[in-house]
C-alpha positions as a Markdown table, in Angstrom:
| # | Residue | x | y | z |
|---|---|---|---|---|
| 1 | Unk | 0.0 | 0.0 | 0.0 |
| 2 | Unk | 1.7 | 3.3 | -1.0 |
| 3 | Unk | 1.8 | 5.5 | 2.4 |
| 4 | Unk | 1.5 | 9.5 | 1.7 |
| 5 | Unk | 4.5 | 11.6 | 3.0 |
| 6 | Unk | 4.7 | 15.1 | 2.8 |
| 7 | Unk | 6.3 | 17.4 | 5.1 |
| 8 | Unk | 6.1 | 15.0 | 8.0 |
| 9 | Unk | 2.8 | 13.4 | 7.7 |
| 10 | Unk | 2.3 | 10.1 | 6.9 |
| 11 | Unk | -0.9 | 8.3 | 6.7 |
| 12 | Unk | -1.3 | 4.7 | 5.9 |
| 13 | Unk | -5.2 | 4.8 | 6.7 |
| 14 | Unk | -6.6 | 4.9 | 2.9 |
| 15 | Unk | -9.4 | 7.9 | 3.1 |
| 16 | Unk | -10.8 | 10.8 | 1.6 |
| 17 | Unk | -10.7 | 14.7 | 1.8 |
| 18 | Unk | -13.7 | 17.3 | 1.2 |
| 19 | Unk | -14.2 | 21.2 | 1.9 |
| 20 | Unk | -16.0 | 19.6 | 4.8 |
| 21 | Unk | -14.6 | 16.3 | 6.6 |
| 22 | Unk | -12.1 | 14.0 | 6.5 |
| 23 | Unk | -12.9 | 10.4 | 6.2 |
| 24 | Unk | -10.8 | 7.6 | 7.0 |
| 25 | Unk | -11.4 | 3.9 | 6.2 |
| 26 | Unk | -11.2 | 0.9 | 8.7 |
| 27 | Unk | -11.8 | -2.6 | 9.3 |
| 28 | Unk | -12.6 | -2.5 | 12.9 |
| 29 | Unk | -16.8 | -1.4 | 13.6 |
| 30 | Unk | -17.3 | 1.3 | 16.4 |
| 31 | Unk | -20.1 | 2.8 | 17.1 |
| 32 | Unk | -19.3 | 6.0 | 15.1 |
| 33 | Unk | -18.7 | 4.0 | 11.8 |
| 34 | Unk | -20.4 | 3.5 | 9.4 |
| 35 | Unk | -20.2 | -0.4 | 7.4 |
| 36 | Unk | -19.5 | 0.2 | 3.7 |
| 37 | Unk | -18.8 | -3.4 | 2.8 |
| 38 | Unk | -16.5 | -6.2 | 2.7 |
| 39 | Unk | -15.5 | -5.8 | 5.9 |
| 40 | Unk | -14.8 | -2.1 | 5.1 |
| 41 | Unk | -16.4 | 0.8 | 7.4 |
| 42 | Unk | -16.0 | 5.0 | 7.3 |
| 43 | Unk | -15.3 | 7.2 | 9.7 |
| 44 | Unk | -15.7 | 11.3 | 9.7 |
| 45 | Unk | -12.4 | 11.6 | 11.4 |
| 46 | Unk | -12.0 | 15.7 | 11.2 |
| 47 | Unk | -14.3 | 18.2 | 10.1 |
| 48 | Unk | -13.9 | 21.8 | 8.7 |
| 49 | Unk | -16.1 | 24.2 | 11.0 |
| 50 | Unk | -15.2 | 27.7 | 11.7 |
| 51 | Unk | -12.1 | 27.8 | 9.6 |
| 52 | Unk | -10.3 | 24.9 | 10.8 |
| 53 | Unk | -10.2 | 21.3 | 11.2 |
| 54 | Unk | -12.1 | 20.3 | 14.3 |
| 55 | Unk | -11.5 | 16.8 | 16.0 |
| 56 | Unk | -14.0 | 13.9 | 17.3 |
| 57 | Unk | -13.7 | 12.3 | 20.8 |
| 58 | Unk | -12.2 | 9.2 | 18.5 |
| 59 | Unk | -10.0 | 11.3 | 16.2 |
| 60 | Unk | -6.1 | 9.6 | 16.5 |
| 61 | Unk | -3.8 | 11.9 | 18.3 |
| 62 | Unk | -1.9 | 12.1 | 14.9 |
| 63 | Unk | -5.0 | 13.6 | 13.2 |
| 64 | Unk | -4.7 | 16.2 | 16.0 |
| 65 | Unk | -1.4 | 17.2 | 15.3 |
| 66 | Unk | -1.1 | 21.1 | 13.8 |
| 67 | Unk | 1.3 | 19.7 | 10.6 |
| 68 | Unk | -1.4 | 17.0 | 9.5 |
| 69 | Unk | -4.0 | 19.8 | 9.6 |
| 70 | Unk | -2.0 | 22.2 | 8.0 |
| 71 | Unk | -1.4 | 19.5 | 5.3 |
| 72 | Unk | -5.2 | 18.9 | 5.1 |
| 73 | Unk | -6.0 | 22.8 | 4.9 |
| 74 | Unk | -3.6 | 23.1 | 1.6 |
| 75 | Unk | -5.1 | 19.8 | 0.3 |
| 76 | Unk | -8.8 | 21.7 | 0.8 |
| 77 | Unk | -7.3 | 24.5 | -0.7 |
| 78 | Unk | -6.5 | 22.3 | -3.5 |
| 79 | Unk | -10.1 | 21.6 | -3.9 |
| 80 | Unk | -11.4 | 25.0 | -4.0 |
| 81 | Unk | -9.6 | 25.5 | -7.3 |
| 82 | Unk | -11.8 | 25.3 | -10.5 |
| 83 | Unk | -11.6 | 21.3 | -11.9 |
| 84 | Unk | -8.3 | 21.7 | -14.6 |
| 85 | Unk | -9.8 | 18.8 | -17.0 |
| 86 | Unk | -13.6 | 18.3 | -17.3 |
| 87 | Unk | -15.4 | 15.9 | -14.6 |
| 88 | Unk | -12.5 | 16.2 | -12.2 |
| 89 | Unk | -13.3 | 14.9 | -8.4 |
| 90 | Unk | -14.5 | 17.4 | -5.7 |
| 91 | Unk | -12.5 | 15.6 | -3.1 |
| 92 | Unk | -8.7 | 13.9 | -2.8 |
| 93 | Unk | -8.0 | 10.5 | -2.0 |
| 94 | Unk | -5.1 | 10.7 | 1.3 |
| 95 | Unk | -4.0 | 7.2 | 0.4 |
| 96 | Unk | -4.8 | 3.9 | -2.0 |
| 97 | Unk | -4.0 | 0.3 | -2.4 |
């Protein structure tokens, strides 16, 4: 699995980033997670409420950290630029198999 680091993050959790939340994949169920399938459930691990990324009781202490939010702020920022090619995605994968 191909781990993301840039300036001193690194996430191995595969996930997804929006204007509004980050979401993190998992294969243990909690009571905050949803099941997607296969064994598979999603988290809202951060969201984006009065300009910055607010944490859940579960949220790692990682995603707490100021550089991983700062990361995630310039990868929102990313989003808030018009699509370059027709049909691109409104939010950015953190991580993939």
């Amino acid at each position: 699995m191909p781990r993301s680091r840039i300036a001193g993050v690194h996430c191995e959790t595969p996930g997804y980033l929006t204007l509004a939340k980050l979401v993190l994949a998992s294969t243990k169920d909690h009571a905050h997670r949803i099941y997607l399938a296969d064994g598979i459930y999603a988290e809202v691990t951060l969201s984006y409420r009065r300009g910055g990324w607010q944490p859940f009781e579960w949220t790692y202490p990682d995603y707490r950290r100021p550089d991983y939010q700062e990361f995630f702020t310039r990868c929102r920022e990313l989003l808030k630029q018009p699509p370059q090619i027709d049909g691109a995605p409104t939010s950015l994968r953190i991580n993939s198999r």
